[in-house]
C-alpha positions as CSV (number, residue, x, y, z in Angstrom):
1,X,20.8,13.9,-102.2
2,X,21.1,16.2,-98.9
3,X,18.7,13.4,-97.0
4,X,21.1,10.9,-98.2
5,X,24.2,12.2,-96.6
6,X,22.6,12.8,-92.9
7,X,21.0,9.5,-92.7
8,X,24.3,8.0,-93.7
9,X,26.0,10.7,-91.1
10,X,23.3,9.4,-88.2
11,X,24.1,5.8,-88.8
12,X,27.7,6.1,-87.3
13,X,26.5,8.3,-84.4
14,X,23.8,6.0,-83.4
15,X,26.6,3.3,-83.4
16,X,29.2,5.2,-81.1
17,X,26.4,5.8,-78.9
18,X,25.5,2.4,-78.5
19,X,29.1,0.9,-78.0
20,X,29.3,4.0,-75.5
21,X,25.7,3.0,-73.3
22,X,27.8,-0.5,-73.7
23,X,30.7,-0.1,-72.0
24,X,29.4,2.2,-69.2
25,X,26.9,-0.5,-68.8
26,X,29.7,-3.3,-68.4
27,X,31.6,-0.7,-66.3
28,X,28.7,-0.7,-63.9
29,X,28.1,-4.4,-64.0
30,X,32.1,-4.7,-63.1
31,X,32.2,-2.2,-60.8
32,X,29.1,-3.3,-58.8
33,X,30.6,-7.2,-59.0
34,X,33.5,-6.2,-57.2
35,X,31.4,-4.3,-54.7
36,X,29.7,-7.4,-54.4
37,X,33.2,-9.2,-54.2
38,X,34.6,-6.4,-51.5
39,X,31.3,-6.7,-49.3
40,X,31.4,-10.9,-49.5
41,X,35.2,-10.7,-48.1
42,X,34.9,-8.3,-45.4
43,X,31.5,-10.3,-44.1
44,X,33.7,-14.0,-44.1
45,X,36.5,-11.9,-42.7
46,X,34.5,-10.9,-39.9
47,X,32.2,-13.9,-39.5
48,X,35.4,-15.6,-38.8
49,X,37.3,-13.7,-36.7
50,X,33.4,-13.4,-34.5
51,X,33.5,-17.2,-35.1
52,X,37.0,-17.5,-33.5
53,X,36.6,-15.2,-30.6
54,X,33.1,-17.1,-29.9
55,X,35.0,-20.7,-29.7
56,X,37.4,-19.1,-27.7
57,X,34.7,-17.6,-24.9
58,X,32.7,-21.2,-25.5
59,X,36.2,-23.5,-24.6
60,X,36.0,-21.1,-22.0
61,X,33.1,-21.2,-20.1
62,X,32.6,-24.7,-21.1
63,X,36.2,-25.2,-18.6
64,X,34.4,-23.0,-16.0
65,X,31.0,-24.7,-16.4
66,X,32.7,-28.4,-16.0
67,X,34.4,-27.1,-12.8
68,X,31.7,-25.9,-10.9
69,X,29.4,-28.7,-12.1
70,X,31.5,-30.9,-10.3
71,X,32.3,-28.7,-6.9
72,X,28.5,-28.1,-6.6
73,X,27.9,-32.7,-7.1
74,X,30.9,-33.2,-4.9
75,X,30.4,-30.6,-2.2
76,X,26.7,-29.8,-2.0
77,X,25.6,-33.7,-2.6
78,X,22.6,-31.8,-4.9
79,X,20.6,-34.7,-6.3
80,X,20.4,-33.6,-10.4
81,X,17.4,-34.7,-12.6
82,X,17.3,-34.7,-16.6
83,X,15.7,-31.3,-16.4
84,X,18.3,-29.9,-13.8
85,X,20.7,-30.6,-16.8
86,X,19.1,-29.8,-19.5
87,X,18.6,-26.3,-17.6
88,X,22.1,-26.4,-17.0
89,X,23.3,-26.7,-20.6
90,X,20.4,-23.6,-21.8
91,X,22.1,-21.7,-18.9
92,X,25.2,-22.1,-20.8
93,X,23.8,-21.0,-24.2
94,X,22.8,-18.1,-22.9
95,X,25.8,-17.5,-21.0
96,X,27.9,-17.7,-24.5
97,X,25.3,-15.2,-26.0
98,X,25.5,-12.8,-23.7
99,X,29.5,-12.8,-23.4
100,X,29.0,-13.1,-27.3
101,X,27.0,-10.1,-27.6
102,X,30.4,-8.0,-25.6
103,X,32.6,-9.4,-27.7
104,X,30.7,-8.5,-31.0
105,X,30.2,-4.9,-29.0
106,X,34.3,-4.9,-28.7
107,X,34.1,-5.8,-32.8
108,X,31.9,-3.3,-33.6
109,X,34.3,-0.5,-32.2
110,X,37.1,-1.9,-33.7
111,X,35.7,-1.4,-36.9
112,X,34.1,1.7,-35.9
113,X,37.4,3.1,-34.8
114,X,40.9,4.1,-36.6
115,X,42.8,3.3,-33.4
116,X,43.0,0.9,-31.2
117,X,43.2,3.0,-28.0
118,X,39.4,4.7,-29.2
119,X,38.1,0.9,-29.5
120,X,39.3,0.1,-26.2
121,X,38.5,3.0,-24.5
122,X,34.7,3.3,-26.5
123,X,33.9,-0.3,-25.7
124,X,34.9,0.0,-21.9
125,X,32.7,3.2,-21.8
126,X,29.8,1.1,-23.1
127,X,30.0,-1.5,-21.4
128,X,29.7,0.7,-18.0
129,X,26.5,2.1,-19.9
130,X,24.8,-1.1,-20.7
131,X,25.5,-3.1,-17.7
132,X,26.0,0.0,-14.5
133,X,24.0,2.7,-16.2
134,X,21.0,1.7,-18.2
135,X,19.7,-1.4,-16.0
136,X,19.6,0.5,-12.8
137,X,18.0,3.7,-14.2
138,X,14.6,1.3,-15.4
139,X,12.8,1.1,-12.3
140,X,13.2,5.0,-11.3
141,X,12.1,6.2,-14.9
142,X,9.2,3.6,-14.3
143,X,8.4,5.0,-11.2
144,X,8.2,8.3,-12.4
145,X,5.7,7.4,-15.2
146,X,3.7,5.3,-13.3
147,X,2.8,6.2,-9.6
148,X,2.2,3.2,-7.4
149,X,0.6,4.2,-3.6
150,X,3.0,3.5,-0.7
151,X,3.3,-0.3,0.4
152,X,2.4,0.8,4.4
153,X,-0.9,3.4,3.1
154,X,-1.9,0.0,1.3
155,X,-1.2,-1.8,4.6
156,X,-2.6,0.8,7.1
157,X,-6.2,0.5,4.9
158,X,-6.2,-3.1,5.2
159,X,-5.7,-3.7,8.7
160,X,-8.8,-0.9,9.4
161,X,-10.7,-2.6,7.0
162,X,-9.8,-6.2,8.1
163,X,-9.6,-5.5,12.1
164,X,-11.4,-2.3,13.3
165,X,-14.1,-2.3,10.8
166,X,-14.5,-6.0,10.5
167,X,-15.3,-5.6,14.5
168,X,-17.6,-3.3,14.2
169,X,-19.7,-4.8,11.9
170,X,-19.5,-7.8,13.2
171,X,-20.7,-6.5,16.5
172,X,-23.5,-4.7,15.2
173,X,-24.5,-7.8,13.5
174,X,-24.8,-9.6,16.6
175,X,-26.2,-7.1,18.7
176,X,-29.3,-7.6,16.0
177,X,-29.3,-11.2,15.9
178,X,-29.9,-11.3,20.0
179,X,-32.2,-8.7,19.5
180,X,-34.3,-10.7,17.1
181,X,-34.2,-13.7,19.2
182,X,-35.9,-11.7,22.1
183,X,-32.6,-10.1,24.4
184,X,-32.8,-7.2,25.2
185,X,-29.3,-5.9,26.5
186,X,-29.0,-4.3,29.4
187,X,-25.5,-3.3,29.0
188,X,-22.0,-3.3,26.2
189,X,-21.9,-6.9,27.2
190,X,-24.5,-8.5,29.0
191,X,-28.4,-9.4,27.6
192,X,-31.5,-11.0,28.9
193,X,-32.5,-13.2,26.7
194,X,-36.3,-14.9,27.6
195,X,-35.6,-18.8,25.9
196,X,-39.1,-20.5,25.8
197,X,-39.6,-23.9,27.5
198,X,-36.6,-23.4,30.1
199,X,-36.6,-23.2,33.5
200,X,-36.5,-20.0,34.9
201,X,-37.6,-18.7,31.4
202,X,-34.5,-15.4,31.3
203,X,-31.4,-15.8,31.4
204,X,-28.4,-13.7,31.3
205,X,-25.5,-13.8,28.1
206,X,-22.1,-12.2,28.6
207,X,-21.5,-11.5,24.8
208,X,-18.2,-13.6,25.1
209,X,-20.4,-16.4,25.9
210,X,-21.1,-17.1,22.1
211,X,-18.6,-15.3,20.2
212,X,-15.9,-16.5,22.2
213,X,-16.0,-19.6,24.9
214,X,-18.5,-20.3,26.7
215,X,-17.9,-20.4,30.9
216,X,-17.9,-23.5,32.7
217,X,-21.5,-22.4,34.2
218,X,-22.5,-22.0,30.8
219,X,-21.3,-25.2,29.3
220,X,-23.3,-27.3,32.6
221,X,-26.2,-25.1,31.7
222,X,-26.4,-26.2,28.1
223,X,-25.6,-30.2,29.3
224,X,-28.4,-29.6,31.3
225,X,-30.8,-27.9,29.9
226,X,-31.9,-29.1,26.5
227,X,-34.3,-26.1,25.9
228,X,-31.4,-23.7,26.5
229,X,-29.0,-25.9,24.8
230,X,-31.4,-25.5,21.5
231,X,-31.5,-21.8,22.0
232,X,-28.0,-21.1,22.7
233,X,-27.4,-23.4,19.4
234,X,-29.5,-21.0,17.2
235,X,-27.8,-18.1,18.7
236,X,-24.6,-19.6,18.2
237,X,-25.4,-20.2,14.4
238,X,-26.8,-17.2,13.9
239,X,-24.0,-14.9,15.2
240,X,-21.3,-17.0,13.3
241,X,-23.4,-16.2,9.8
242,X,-23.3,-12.9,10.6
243,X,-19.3,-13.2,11.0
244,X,-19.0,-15.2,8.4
245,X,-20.8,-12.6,6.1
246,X,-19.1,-10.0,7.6
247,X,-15.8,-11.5,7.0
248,X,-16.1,-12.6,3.4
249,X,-17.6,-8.7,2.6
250,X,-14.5,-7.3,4.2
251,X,-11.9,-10.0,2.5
252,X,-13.4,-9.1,-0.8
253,X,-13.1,-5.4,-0.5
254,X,-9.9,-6.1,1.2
255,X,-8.8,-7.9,-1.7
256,X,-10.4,-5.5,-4.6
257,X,-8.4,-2.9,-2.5
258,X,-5.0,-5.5,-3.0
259,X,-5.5,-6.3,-6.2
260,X,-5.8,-2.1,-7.3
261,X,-2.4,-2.0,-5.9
262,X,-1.2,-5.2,-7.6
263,X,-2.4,-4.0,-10.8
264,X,-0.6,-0.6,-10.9
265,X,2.8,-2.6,-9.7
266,X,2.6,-4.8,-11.6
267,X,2.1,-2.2,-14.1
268,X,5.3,-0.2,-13.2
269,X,7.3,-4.0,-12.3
270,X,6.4,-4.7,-16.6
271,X,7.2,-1.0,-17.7
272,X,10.2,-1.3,-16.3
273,X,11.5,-5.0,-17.3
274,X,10.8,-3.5,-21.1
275,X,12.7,-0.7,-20.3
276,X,15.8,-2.8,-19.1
277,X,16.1,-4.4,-22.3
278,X,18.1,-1.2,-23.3
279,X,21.0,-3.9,-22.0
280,X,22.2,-7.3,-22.8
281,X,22.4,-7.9,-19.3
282,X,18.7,-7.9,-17.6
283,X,18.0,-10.8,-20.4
284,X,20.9,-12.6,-19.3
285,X,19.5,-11.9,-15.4
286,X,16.5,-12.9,-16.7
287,X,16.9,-16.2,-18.1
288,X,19.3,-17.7,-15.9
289,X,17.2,-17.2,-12.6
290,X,13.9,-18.8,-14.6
291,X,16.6,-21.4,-15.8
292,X,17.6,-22.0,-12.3
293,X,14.1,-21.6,-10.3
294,X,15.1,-18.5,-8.7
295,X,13.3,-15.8,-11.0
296,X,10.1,-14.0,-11.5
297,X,8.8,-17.6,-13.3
298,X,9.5,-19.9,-9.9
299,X,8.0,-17.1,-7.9
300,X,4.7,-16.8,-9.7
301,X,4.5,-20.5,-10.0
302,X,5.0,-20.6,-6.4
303,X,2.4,-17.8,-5.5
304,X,-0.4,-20.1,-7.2
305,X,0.8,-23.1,-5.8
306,X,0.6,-21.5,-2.5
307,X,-2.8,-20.4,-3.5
308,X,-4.9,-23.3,-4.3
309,X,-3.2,-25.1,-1.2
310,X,-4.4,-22.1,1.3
311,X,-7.9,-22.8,-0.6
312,X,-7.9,-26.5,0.2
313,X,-6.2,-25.9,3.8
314,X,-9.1,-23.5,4.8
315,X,-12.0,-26.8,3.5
316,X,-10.6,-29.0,5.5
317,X,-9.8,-26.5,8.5
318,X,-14.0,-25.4,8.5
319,X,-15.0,-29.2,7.9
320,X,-12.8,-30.1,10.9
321,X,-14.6,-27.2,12.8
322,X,-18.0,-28.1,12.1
323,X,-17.2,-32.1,12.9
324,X,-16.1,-31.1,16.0
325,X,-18.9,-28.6,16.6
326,X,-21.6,-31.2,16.2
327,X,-19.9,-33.4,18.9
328,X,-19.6,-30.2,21.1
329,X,-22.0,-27.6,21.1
330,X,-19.5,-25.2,23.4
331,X,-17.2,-26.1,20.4
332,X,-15.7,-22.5,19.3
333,X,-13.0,-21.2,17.1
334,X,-11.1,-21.0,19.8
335,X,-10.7,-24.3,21.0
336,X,-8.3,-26.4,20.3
337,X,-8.6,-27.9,17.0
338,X,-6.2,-31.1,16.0
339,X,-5.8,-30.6,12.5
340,X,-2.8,-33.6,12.3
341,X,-4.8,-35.0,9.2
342,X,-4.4,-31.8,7.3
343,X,-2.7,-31.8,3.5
344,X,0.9,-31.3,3.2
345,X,2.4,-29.1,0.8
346,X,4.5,-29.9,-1.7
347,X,5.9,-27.8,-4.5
348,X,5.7,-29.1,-7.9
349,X,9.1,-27.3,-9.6
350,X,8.3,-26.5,-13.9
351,X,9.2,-28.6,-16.4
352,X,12.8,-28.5,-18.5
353,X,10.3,-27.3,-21.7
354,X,8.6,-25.3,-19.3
355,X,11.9,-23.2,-18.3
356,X,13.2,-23.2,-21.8
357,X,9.4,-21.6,-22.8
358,X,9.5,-18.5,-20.1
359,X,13.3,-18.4,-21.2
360,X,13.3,-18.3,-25.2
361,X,11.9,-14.4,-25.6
362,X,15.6,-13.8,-23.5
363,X,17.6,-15.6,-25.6
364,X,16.2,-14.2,-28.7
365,X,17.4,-10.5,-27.2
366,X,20.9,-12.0,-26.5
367,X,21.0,-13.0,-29.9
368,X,19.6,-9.7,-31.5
369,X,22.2,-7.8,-29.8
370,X,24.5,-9.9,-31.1
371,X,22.7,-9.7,-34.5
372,X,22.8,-5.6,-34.7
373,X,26.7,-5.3,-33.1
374,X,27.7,-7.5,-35.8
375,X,25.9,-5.6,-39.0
376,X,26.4,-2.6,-37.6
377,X,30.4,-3.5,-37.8
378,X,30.4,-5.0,-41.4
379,X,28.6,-1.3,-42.7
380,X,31.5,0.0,-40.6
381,X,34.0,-1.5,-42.1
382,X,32.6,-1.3,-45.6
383,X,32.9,2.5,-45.3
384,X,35.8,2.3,-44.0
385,X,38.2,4.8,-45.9
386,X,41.5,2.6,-46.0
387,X,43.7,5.5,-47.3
């Protein structure tokens, strides 16, 4: 009879529980809903007041843009392309991003802020932080972190090794190809040199005879003399291998010397781009000067450019040498040498797509910055206490 009654004195407990774990469930379902609800409203209330301000800065600039597109075609007389335009209108996306990404900094503080003269005054101070502040400190903390050797150490060490050394060499070279053809010097710039079949049989060199130009003594002697003309030919090619040997060994440890101290600037140059992205406005910088062919981009496509003409210029400057040098045996490097026929250069300016390419990874930023002022104002507001 007693197990009766509690089971029958459970059953209604059970129940109330139930309807309890019920309601508080339904509570909670409400109650998170109009969360939900709440957090929905403030994000369309603030999308559209972003929205609004951004139409406002875009009518703006657009007015601006228009006005000096058509001072720089009327006064200037600049002859536009398709991808001059097309540059043109990313220039303006990326102006309206970057503007943007102030005005959603401005946002942000308002919601941030319980007055109006903290917001101004908050978003004035960071604007002096990200555009005055944080941009110009990059290349001094890069500096600090990595060490780059002075520019005129780098330039001192390659005018020794291009100039002083260089001549050295080189005249030690050529003091041992006279000696192997049988001179003996007699002095810093004169050798007897025996030549086999001419007249006379010795003859004296001055040194600048065959490394530089020959005298006009020496020139009748070689149109006269074919066996000294054959000597003074194999003399004459042997001491410009030996500069040319010389040369190339001190260019390439010239240039393993240059390219050390391009490697570590350009390492210091990187670290301190990435560390200017602390700021909306290095982007900005960025992508309108690669936009506009006046950036980093232009200059490195103009640096290979320059390159591979130099390459093709100094081809056509030795074939012109040695053309001449067979018609002239006096012929030296430095004689005259009429290089009218030589290639022109011309510089081949990138592509619209190739622009927009080196200039996406910037607009990107702009709009992250944009991105994270504009959630970080929405979590403002939604904790906002409106009491």
């Amino acid at each position: 009879m007693s197990s009766d009654v509690s089971s029958t004195g459970a059953a209604p407990s059970n129940l109330i529980g139930v309807i309890a774990r019920k309601e508080l469930l339904d509570h909670l379902l409400s109650l998170k809903f109009h969360v939900c609800l709440v957090a929905m409203a403030v994000l369309l209330a603030l999308s559209a007041k972003w929205v609004g301000g951004m139409l406002v800065l875009a009518v703006s600039l657009l007015a601006a843009w228009l006005a000096a597109a058509v001072v720089v075609l009327v006064e200037s007389g600049a002859n536009w392309g398709a991808d001059d335009a097309l540059s043109l209108l990313a220039l303006g996306g990326c102006s309206l991003l970057y503007g943007g990404a102030f005005f959603t900094l401005a946002l942000m503080f308002s919601a941030l802020s319980s007055r109006s003269s903290v917001s101004v005054l908050s978003s004035l101070l960071a604007w002096v932080l990200l555009v005055f502040v944080l941009p110009n400190i990059s290349p001094y903390l890069a500096a600090q972190i990595v060490r780059v050797p002075s520019l005129a150490v780098l330039e001192r060490d390659l005018e020794y090794i291009t100039d002083n050394e260089r001549d050295n060499l080189g005249r030690a070279g050529t003091e041992r190809v006279y000696e192997q053809l049988g001179c003996v010097w007699v002095s810093s710039r004169f050798a007897e040199c025996t030549v086999p079949g001419a007249p006379g049989g010795k003859y004296t060199l001055e040194y600048a005879d065959v490394g530089g130009g020959p005298t006009e003594a020496m020139k009748q002697r070689i149109a006269s003399n074919p066996a000294f003309r054959q000597f003074y030919e194999q003399l004459r090619k042997a001491v410009e291998e030996v500069w040319a040997d010389v040369n190339r060994a001190q260019q390439a440890k010239a240039g393993r010397l240059r390219d050390a101290w391009r490697a570590r600037a350009d390492n210091q140059f990187n670290l301190a781009q990435r560390l200017s992205y602390t700021s909306p406005l290095p982007p900005f910088v960025y992508a309108a000067t690669d936009l506009s062919l006046t950036g980093f981009m232009s200059q490195r496509r103009f640096d290979r450019q320059v390159g591979a003409y130099d390459e093709g210029l100094e081809k056509y400057l030795w074939a012109r040498y040695h053309e001449e040098q067979a018609k002239d045996p006096t012929f030296t490097v430095d004689s005259f040498l009429d290089v009218s026929t030589r290639p022109r250069f011309t510089y081949v300016p990138p592509r619209f797509s190739e622009r927009l390419a080196e200039v996406l990874p910037f607009a990107e930023m702009l709009a992250g910055w944009n991105l994270a002022f504009f959630t970080i104002a929405v979590m403002a507001f939604l904790r906002f206490d409106v009491r």
